[in-house]
C-alpha positions in Angstrom: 2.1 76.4 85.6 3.2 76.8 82.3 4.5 80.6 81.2 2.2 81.5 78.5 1.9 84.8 76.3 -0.4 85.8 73.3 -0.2 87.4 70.3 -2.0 88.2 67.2 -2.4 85.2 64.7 -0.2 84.7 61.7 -0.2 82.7 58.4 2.5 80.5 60.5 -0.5 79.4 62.9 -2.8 77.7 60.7 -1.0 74.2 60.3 -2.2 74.3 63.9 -5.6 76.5 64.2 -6.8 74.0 61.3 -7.1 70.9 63.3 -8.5 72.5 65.9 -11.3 74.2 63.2 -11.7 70.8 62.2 -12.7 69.6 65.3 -15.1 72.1 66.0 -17.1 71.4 62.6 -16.1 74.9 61.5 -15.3 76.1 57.7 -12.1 75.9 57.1 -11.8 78.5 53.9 -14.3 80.5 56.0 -11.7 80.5 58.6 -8.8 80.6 57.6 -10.0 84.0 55.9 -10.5 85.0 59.6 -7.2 84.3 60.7 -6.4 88.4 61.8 -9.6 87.9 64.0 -7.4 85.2 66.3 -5.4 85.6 69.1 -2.5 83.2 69.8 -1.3 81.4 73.0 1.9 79.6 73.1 4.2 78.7 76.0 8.2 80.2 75.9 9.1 77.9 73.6 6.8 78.2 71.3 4.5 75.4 71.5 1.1 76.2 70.6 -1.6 76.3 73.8 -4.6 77.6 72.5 -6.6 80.6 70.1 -9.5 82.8 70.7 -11.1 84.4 67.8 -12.5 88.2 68.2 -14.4 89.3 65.9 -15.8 93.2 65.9 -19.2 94.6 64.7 -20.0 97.7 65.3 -20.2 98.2 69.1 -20.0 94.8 69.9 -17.1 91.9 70.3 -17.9 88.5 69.5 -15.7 85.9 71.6 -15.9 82.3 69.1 -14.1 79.4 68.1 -12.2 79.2 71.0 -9.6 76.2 71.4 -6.9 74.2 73.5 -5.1 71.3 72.4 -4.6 71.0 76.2 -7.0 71.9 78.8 -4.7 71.9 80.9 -3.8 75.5 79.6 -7.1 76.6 79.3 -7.6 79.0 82.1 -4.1 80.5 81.5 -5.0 81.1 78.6 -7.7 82.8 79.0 -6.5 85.2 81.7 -3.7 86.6 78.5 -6.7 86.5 76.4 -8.9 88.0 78.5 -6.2 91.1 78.7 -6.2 91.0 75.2 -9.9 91.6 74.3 -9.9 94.3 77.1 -7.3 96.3 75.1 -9.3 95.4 71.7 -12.8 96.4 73.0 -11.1 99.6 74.4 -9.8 100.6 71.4 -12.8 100.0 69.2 -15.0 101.9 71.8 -17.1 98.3 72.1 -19.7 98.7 74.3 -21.1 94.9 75.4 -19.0 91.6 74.3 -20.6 88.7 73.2 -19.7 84.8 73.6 -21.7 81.4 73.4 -18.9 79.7 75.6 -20.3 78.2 79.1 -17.1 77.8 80.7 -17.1 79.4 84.4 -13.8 81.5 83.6 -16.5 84.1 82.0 -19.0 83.5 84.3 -16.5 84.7 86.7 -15.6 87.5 84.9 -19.2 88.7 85.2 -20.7 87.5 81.5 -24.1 86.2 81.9 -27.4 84.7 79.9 -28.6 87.0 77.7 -32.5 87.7 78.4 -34.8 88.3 75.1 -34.2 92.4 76.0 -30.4 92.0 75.8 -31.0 89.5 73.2 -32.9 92.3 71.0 -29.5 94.0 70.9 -27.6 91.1 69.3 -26.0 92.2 65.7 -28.0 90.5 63.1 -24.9 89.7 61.6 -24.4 86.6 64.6 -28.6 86.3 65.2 -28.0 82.8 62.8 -25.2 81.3 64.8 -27.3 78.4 67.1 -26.7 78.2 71.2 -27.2 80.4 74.2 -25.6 83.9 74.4 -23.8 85.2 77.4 -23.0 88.9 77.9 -20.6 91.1 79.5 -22.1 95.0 79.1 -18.3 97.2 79.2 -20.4 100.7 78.7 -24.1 101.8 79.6 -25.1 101.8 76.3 -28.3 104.2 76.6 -26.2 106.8 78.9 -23.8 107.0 76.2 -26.2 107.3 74.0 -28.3 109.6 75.5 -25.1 112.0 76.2 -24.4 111.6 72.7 -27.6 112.6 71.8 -27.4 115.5 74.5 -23.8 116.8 72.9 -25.3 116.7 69.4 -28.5 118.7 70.3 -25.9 121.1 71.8 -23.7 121.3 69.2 -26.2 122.3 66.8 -27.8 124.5 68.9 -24.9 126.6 69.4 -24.2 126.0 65.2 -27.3 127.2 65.0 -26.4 130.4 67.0 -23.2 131.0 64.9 -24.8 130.6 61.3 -27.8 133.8 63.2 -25.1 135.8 64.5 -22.8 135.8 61.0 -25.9 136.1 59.2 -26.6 139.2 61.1 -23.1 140.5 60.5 -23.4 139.7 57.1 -27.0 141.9 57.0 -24.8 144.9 58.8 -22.1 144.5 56.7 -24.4 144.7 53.7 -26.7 147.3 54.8 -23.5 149.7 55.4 -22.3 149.0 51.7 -25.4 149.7 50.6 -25.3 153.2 52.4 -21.8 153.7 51.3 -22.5 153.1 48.0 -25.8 155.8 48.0 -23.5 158.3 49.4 -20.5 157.7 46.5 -23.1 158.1 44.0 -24.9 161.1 45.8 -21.4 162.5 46.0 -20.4 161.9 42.4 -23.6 163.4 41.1 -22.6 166.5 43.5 -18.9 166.8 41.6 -20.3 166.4 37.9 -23.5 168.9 38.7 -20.8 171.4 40.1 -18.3 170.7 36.8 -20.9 171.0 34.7 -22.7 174.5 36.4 -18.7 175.8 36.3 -17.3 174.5 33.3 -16.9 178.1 31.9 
């Protein structure tokens, strides 16, 4: 089997990503706008082998426009890649990944067909691209929401508690100027009644 690695995708890629593009019906200027979504194969010497494109929204990673001049290195491919978008969707903190390729590589890897519930949590930003959706959930998205939710409720409950206890400092601290500042006056009344009973 051919030894294959993957990068990220470079201006130096297109004269090869373009044909494929081509192929696929794609928009080129569209594309080629896209290019930093792309991820590279090519074999030790170089040549070419294949691109995935990864494209982030959100919570959610979009597997498209993916590409072999070769079948042959399909599956290879795809294992690099599939290391790839791991690292990517880590990173990101995506929480379900998203691809409209039926090959069985994903299947595999545990993507299935979306059902109209999982469907209701598709971006709107992809609901226009035509063909079935498959799915791969990374995180429990209501868990992680609801212990987000949890942690928020806590945090401002306990804000909540520090804004009443330096209020109620702030009412001490007031209340014994206020004191203070009766008993400096009573006092300097006291010194200027005495100064003025004794001034001869």
């Amino acid at each position: 089997m051919t030894q294959l690695h993957v990068r990220r995708a470079t201006v130096d890629d297109l004269d090869a990503l373009k044909p494929l593009w081509a192929v696929m019906r794609l928009p080129l200027d569209e594309m080629e706008k896209r290019l930093t979504e792309f991820q590279i194969a090519e074999d030790a010497g170089g040549r070419f082998a294949g691109a995935l494109g990864v494209q982030i929204v959100r919570q959610h990673a979009l597997l498209h426009s993916e590409d072999y001049p070769n079948f042959a290195d399909a599956d290879a491919a795809r294992e690099l890649f599939w290391d790839r978008v791991r690292k990517i969707a880590a990173n990101h903190g995506v929480f379900r990944i998203w691809t409209q390729d039926r090959s069985p590589f994903w299947s595999r890897l545990g993507f299935f067909p979306a059902d109209t519930e999982i469907l209701r949590r598709l971006p709107p930003e992809w609901s226009n691209l035509e063909g079935q959706w498959f799915t791969l959930e990374l995180k429990n998205e209501a868990v992680i929401n609801a212990a987000l939710t949890n942690q928020f409720a806590e945090f401002m409950a306990a804000e909540k508690k520090s804004a009443e206890e330096i209020s109620a400092k702030a009412k001490t601290m007031m209340t014994f100027i206020t004191v203070a500042g009766f008993l400096i006056f009573f006092a300097c009344v006291a010194i200027l009644a005495y100064l003025v009973t004794h001034r001869h």
